[in-house]
VOPA-633630 format. One line per 3 residues: their letters; for each residue x, y, z of N, C-alpha, C, CB. Coordinates in steps of 0.02 Angstrom, whole numbers. Glycine has a CB too. Layout:
a> X Y Z X Y Z X Y Z X Y Z; ...
END
This chain:
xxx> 42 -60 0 0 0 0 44 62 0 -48 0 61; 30 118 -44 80 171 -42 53 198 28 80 228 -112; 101 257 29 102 301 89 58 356 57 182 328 117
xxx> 11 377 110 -49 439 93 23 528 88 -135 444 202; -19 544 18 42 616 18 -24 656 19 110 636 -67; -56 667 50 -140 706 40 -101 760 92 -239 654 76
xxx> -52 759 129 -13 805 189 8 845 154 43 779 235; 18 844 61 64 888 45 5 966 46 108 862 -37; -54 936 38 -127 985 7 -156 1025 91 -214 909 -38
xxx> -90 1030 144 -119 1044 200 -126 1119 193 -81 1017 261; -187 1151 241 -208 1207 237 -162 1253 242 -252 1214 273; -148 1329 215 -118 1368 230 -115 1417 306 -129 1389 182
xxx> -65 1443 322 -82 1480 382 -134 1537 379 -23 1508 407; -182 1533 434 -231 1581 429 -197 1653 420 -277 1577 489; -205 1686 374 -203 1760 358 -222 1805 406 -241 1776 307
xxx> -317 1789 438 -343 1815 497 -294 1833 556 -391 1768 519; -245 1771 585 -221 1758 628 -179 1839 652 -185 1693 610; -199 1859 728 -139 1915 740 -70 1908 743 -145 1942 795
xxx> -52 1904 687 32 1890 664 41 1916 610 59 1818 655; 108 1950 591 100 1978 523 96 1946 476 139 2013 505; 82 1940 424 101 1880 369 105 1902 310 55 1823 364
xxx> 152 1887 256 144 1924 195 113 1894 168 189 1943 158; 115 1905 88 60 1880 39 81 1825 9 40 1927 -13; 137 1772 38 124 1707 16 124 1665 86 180 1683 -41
xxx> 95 1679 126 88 1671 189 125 1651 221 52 1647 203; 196 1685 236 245 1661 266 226 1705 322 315 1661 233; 249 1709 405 232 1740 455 304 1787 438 216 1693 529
xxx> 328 1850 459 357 1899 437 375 1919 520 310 1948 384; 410 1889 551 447 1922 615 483 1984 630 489 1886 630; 511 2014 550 534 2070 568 630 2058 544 507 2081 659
xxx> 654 1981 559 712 1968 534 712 1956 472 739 1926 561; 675 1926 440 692 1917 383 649 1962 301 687 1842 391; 648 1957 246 617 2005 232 577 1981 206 640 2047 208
xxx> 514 2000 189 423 1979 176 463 1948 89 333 2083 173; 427 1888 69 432 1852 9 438 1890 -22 391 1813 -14; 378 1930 -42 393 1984 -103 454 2027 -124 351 2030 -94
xxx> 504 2047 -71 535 2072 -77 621 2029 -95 515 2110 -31; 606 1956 -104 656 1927 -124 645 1867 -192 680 1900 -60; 679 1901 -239 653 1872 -313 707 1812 -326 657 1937 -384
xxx> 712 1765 -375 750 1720 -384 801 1757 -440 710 1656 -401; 856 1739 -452 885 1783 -514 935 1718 -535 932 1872 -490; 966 1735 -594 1024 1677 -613 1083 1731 -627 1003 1619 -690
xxx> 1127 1693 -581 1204 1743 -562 1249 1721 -632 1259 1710 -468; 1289 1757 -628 1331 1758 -707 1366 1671 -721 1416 1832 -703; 1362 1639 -661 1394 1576 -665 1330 1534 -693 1428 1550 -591
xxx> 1280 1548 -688 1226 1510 -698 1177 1468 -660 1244 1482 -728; 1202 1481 -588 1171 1476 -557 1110 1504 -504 1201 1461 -553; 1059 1494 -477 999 1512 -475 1008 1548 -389 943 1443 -494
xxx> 997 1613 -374 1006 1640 -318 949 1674 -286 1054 1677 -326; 948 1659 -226 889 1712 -193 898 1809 -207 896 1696 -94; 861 1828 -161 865 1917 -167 944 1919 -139 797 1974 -103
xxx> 957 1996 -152 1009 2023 -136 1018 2022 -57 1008 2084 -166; 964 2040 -32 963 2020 29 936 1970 92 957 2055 36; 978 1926 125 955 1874 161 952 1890 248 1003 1814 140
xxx> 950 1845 264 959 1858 341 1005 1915 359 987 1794 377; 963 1945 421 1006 2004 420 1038 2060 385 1036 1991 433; 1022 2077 319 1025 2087 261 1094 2066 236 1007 2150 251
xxx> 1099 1996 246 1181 1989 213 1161 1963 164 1244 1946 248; 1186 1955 111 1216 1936 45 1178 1848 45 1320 1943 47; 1136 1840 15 1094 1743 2 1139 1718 -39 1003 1728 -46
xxx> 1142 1661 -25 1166 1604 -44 1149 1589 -105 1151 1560 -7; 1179 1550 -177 1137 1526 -238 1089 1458 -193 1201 1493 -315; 1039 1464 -213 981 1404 -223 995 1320 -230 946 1421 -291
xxx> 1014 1287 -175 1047 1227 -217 1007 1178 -227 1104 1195 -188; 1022 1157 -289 980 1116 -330 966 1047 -313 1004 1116 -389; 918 1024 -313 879 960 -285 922 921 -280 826 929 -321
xxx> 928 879 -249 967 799 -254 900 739 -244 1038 786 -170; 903 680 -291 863 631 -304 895 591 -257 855 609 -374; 858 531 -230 854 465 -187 857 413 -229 792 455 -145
xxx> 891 391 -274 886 356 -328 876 263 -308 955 379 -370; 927 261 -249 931 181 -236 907 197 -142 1037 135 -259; 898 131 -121 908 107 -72 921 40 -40 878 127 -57
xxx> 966 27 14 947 -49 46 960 -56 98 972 -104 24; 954 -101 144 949 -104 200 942 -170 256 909 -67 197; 982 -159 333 971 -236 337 953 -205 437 1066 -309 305
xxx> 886 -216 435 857 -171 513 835 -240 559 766 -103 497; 811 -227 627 788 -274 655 714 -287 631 798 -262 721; 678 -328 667 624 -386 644 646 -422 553 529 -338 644
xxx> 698 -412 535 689 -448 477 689 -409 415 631 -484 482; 683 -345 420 689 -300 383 760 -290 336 674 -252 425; 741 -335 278 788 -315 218 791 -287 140 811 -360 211
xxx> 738 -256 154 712 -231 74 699 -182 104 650 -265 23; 636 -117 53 598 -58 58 542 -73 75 593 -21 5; 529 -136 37 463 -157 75 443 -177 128 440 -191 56
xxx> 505 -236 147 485 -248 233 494 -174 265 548 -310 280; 505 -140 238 532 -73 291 452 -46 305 596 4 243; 439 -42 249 366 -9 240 321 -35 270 339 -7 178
xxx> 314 -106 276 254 -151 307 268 -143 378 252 -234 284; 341 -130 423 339 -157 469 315 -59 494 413 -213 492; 325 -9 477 283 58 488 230 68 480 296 102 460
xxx> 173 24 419 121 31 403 95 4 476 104 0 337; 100 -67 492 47 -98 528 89 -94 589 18 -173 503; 128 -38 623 160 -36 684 182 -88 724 129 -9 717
xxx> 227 -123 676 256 -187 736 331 -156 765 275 -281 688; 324 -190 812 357 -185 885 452 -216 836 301 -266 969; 507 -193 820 574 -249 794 578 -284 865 668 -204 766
xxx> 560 -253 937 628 -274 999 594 -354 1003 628 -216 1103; 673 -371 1028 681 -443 1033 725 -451 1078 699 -479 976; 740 -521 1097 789 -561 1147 851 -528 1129 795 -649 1137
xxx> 917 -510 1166 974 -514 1145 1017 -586 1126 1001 -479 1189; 1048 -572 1055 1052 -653 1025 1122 -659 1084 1074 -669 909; 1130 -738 1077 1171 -761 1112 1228 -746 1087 1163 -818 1123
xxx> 1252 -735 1007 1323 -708 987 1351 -656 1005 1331 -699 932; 1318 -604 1029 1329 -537 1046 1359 -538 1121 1260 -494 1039; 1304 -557 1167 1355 -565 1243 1305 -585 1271 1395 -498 1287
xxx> 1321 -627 1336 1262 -678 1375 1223 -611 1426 1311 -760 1439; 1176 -601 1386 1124 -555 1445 1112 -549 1534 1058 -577 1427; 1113 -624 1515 1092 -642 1603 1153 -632 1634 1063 -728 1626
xxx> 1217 -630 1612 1260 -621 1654 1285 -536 1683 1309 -659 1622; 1241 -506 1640 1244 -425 1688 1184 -418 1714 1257 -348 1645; 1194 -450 1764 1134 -440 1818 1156 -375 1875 1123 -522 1866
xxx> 1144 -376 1924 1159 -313 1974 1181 -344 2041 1089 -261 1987; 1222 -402 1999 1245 -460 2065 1309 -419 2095 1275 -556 2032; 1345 -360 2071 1383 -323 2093 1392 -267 2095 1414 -334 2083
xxx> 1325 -251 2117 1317 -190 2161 1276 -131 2078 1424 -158 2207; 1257 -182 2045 1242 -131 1978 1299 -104 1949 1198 -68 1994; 1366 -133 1964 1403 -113 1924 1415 -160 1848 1457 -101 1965
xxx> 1408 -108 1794 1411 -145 1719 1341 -182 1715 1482 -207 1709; 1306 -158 1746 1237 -217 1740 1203 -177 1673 1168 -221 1828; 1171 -201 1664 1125 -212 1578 1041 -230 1590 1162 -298 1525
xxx> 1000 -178 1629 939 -212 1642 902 -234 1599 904 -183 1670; 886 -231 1545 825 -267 1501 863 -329 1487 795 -226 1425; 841 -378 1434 855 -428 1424 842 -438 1331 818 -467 1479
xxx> 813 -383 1305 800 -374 1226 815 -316 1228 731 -386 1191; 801 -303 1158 849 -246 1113 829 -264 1045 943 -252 1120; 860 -208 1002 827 -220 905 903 -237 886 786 -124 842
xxx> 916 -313 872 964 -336 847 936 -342 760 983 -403 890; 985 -347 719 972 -399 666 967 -480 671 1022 -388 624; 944 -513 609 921 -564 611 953 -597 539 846 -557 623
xxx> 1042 -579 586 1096 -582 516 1158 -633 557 1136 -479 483; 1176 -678 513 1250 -698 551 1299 -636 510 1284 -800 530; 1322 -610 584 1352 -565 568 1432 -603 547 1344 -511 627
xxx> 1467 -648 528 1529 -699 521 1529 -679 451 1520 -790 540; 1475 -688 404 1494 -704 332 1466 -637 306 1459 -778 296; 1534 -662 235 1533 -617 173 1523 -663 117 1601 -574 161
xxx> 1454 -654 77 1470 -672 -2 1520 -618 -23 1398 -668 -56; 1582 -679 -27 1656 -665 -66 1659 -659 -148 1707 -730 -49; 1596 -667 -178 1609 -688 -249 1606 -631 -279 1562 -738 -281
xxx> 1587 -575 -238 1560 -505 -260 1627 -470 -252 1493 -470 -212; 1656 -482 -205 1710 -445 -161 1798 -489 -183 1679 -459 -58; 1852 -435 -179 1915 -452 -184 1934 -466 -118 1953 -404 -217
xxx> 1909 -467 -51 1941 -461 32 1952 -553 29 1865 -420 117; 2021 -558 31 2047 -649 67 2025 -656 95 2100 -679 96; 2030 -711 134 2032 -770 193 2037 -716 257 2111 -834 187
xxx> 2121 -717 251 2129 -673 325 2123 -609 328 2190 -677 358; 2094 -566 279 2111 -495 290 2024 -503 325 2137 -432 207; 1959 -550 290 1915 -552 305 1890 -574 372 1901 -571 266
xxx> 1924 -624 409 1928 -616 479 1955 -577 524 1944 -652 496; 1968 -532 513 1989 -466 545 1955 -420 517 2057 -447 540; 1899 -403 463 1868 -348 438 1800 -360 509 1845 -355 337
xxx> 1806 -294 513 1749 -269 559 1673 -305 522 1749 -169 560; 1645 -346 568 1553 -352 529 1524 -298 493 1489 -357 586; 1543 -237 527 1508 -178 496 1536 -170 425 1519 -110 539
xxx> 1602 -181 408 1617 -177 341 1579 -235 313 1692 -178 325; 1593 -307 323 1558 -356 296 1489 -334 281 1561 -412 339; 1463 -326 317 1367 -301 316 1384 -246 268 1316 -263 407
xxx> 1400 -192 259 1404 -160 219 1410 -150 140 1427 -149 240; 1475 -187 136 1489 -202 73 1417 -241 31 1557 -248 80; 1405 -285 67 1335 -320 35 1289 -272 34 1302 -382 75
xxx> 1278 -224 76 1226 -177 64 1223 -91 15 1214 -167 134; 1279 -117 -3 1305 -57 -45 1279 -84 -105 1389 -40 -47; 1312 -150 -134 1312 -170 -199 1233 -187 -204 1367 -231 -214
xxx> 1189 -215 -158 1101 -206 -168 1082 -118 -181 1053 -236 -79; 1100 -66 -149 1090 -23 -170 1106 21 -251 1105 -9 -126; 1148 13 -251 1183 20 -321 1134 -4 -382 1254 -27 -322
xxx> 1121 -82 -353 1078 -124 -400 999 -78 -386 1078 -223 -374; 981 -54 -354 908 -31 -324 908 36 -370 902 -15 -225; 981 83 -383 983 136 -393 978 132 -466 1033 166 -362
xxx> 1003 73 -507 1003 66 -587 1069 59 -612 972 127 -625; 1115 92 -549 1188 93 -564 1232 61 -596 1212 90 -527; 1258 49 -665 1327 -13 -661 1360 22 -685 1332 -87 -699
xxx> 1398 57 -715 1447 94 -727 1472 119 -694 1444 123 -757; 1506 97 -632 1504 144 -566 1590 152 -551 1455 100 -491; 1611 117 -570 1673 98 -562 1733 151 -612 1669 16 -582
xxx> 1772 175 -566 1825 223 -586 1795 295 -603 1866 195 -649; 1715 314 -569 1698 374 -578 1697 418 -517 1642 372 -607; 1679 477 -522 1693 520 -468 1625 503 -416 1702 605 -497
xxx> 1601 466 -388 1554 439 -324 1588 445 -262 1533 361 -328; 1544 474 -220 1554 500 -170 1547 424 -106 1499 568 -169; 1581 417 -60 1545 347 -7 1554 386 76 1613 245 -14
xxx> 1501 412 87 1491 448 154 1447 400 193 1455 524 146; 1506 368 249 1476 324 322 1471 354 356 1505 273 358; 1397 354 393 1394 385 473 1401 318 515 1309 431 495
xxx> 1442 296 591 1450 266 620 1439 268 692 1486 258 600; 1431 219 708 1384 231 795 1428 152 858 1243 201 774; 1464 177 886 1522 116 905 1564 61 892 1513 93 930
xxx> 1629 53 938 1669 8 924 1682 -59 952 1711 34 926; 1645 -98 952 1627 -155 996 1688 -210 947 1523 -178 996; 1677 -200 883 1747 -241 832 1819 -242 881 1772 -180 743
xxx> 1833 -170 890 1879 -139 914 1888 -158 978 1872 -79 906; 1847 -148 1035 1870 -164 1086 1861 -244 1088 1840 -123 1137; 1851 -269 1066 1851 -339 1048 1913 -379 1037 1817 -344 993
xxx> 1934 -346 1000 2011 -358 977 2035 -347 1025 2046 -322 925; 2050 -264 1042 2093 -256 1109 2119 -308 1166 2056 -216 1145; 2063 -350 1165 2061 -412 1221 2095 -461 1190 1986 -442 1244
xxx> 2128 -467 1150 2149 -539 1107 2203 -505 1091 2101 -576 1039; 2278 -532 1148 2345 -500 1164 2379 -557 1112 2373 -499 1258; 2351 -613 1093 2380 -655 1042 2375 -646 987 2367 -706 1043
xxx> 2370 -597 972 2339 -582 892 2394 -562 847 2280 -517 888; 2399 -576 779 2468 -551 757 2466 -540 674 2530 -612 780; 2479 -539 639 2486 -524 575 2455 -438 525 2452 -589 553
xxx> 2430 -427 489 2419 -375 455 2331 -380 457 2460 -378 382; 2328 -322 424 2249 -313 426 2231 -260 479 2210 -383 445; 2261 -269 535 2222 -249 601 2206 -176 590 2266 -261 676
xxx> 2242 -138 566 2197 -61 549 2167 -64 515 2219 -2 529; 2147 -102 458 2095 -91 399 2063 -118 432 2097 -111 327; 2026 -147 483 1986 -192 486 1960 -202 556 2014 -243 460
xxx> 2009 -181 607 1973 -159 674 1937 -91 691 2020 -162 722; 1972 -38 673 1944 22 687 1880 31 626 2007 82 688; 1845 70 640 1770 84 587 1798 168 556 1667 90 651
xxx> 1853 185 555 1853 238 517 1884 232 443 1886 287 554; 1903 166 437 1922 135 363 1847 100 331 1992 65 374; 1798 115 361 1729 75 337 1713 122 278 1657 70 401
xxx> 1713 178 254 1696 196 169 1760 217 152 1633 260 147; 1825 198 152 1871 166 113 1855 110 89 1923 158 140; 1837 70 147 1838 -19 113 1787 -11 60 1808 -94 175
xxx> 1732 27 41 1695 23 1 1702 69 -45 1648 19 23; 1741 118 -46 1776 166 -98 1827 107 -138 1828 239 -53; 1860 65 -105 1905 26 -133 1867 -22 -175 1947 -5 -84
xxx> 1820 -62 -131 1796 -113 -180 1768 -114 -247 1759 -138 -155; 1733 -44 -224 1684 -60 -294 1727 31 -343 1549 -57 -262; 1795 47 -301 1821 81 -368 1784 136 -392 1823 35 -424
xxx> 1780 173 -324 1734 241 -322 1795 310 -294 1655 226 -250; 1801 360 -363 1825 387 -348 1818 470 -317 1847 367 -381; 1782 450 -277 1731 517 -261 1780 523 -199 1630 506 -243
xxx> 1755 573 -156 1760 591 -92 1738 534 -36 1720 653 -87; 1800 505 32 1775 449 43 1788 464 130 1814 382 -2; 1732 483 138 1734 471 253 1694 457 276 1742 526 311
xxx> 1709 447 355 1658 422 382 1652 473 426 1662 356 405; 1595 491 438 1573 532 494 1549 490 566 1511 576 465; 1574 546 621 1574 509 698 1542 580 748 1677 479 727
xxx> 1469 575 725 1440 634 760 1395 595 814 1395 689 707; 1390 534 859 1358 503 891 1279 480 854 1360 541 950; 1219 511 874 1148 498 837 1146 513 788 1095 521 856
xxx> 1180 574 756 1169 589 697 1218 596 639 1141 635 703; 1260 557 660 1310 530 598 1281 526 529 1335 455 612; 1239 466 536 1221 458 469 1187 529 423 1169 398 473
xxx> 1147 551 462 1096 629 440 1176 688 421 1027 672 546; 1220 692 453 1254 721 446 1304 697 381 1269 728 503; 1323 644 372 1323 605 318 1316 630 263 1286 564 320
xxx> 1211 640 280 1203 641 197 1225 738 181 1093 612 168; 1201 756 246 1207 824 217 1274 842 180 1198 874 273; 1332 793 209 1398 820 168 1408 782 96 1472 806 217
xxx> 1370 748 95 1363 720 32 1298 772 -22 1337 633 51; 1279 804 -3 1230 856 -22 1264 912 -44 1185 875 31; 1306 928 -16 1368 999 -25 1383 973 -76 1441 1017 28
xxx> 1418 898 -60 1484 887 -130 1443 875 -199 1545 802 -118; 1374 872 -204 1357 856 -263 1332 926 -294 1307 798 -261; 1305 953 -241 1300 1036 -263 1382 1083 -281 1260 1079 -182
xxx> 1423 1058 -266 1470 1091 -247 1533 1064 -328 1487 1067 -154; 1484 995 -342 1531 987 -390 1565 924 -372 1576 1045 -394; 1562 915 -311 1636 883 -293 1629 784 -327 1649 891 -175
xxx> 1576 772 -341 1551 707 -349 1489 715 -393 1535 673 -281; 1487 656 -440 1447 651 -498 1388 618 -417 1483 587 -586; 1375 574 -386 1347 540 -343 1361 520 -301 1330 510 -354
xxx> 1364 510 -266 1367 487 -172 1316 438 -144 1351 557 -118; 1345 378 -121 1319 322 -56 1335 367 1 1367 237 -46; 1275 358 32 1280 384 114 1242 308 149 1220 477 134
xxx> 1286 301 176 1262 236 242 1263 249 311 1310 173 245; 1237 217 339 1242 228 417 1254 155 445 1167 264 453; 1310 132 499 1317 68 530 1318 73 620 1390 36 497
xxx> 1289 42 623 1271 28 690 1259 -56 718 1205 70 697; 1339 -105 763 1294 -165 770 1333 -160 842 1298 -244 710; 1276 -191 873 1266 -207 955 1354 -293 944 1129 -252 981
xxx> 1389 -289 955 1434 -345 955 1452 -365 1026 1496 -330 917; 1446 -316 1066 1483 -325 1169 1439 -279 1198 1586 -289 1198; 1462 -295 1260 1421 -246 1313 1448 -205 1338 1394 -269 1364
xxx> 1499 -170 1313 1546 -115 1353 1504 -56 1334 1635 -105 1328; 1493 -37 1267 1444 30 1254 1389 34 1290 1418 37 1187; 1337 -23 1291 1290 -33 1305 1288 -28 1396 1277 -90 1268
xxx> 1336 -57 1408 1333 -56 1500 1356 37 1515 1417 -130 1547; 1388 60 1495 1402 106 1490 1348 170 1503 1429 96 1439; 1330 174 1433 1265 207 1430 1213 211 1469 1240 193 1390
xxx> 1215 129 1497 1163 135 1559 1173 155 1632 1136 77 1568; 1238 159 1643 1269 203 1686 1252 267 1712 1314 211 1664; 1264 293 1629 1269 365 1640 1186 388 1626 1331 402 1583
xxx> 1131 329 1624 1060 341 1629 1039 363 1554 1042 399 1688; 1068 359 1508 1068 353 1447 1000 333 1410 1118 312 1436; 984 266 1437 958 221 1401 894 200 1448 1012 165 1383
xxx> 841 173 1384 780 143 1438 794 73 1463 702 137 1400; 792 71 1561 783 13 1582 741 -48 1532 753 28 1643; 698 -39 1500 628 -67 1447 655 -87 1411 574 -25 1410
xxx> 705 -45 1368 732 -62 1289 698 -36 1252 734 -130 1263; 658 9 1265 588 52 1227 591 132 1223 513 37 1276; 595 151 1165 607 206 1158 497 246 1168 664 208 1074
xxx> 499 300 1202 416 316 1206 433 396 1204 364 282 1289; 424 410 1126 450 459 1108 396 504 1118 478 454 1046; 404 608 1144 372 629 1183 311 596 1190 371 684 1175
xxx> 307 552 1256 274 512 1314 295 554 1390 308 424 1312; 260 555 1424 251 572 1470 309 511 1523 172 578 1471; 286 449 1491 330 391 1526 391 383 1494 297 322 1527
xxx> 423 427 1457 478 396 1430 535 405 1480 494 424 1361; 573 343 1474 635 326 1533 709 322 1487 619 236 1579; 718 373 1421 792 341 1408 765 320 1344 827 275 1463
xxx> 807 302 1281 800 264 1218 853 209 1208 805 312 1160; 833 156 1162 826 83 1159 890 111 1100 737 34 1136; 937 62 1099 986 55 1059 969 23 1005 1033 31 1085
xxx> 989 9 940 967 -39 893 1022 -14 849 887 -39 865; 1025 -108 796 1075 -109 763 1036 -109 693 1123 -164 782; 1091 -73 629 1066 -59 569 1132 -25 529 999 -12 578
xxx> 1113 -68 457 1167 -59 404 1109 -25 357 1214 -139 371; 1125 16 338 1088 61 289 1124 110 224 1054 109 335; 1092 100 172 1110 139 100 1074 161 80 1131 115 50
xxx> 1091 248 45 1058 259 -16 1090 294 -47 1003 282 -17; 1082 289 -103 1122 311 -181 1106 374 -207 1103 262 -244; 1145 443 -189 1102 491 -194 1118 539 -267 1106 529 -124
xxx> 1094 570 -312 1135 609 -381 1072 680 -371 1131 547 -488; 1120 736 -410 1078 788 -428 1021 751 -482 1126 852 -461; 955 780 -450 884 755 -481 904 774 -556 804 800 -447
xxx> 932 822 -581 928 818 -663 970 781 -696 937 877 -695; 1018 757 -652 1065 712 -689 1022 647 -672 1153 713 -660; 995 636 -611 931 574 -627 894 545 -681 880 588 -603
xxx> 871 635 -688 823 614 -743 857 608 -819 763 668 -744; 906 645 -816 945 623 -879 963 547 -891 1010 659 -878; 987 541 -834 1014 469 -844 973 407 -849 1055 454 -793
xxx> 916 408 -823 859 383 -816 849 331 -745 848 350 -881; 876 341 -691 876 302 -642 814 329 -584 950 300 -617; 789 266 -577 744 262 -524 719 318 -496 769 230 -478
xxx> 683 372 -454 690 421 -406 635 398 -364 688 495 -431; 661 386 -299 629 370 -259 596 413 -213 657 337 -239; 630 473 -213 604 531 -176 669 590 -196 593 509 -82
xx> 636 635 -173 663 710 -209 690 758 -121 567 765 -268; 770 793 -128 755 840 -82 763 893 -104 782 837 -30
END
């Protein structure tokens, strides 16, 4: 079932209302200047600019031009690995939280048997419903051993890049200017390792730390765009796309992957957080609720394939949504 857009046809602000408002009913505070008085123009470069004057009367910015949603994919809790499970599991409001799986770390053993220190009160959480161990290799150049030392989050990734790509229409992708912007959300790979004093050979920077995670995918699939990962805590990924939004306005990239990785692997983040009261005892996020105690952690590998909307439509790929 599509999603209702009847929200776009919502009423305008009452005019009546005691507030000033100009004549395309924007409310007019006094900072900025009434619509009418700011026209669109095209600057000698060719690009499309507001009035002469903006906030504060300084000097506006050129207008930047749409960017299209061309691909997506994705791998979320309850099972969610397409657009569609995404969609069904929002339409009919199901619940992802679940048990914490046994690969991740034994639940019952952070109990508050010592004094609540490192304890972990709930007993579920929004895991995936992924062995996080394997890579289909047939897609990918990563060996034997560089691949047991690559972080899950790269593994999960890489597979979720190349479904997006495919979602976006993409194949020519390789040796062009594409952008690969990761937002990232802990190091559980990492401190993982830390603990394993026997460990020895190569790999270990590409593959423990998560700030080589859109290299590894700049490398694989031979994208020569602009390639980082952003480490802004919640909003990595959102921050992500916005710098992937600059560089396509800006020139800097024909297109840009923006992903976001997030997987629950230990309990050091997680005990942590609940420490410092972070997090809901529940595992339930009860967003403005009156009862809300804290938000629920959850793990998620996510893509989308983003290009300026006219080079979309030139090219003829998918558009899934417009910003």
């Amino acid at each position: 079932m599509a999603p209702d857009l009847n929200l776009l046809n919502a009423p305008a602000l009452d005019a009546s209302a005691d507030v000033p408002v100009d004549h395309a009913g924007f409310v007019n505070n006094g900072n900025f200047p009434a619509s009418g008085d700011s026209t669109s123009r095209t600057s000698s470069n060719g690009s499309a600019t507001s009035g002469a004057n903006g906030l504060n009367g300084q000097h506006s910015r050129p207008i930047p031009k749409p960017v299209a949603i061309c691909g997506m994919a994705m791998r979320l809790p309850g099972g969610v690995r397409c657009a569609e499970d995404f969609w069904n599991l929002l339409y009919n409001g199901r619940d992802a939280r679940g048990p914490v799986p046994a690969d991740r770390y034994n639940a019952d053993a952070f109990d508050n048997s010592l004094g609540g220190q490192g304890a972990i009160p709930p007993k579920e959480g929004y895991f995936l419903d992924e062995d996080l161990s394997t890579l289909d290799t047939s897609f990918f150049s990563v060996g034997k051993t560089e691949l047991e030392k690559a972080d899950p989050q790269q593994r999960q990734l890489l597979e979720v890049t190349r479904e997006c790509l495919d979602s976006a229409g993409e194949v020519h992708y390789r040796g062009k200017e594409i952008g690969c912007y990761v937002g990232t959300f802990g190091e559980d790979w990492l401190y993982s390792a830390a603990k394993e004093t026997l460990s020895s050979g190569g790999y270990t920077m590409t593959g423990h730390v998560d700030l080589m995670t859109a290299n590894r995918v700049s490398y694989e699939f031979d994208l020569q765009g602009p390639s980082m990962v952003v480490k802004t805590g919640c909003s990595a990924s959102l921050v992500a796309l916005h710098e992937a939004f600059r560089a396509l306005q800006s020139g800097d990239c024909s297109g840009a992957l923006v992903a976001g990785t997030s997987l629950i692997m230990g309990p050091t983040t997680t005990a942590a957080m609940f420490a410092e009261g972070i997090l809901s005892p529940e595992a339930s996020c009860k967003t403005f609720d009156a009862s809300a105690d804290g938000f629920a952690r959850a793990e998620a590998i996510t893509c989308v394939y983003v290009k300026l909307l006219e080079d979309a439509i030139r090219d003829g790929n998918p558009i899934r949504a417009g910003m």
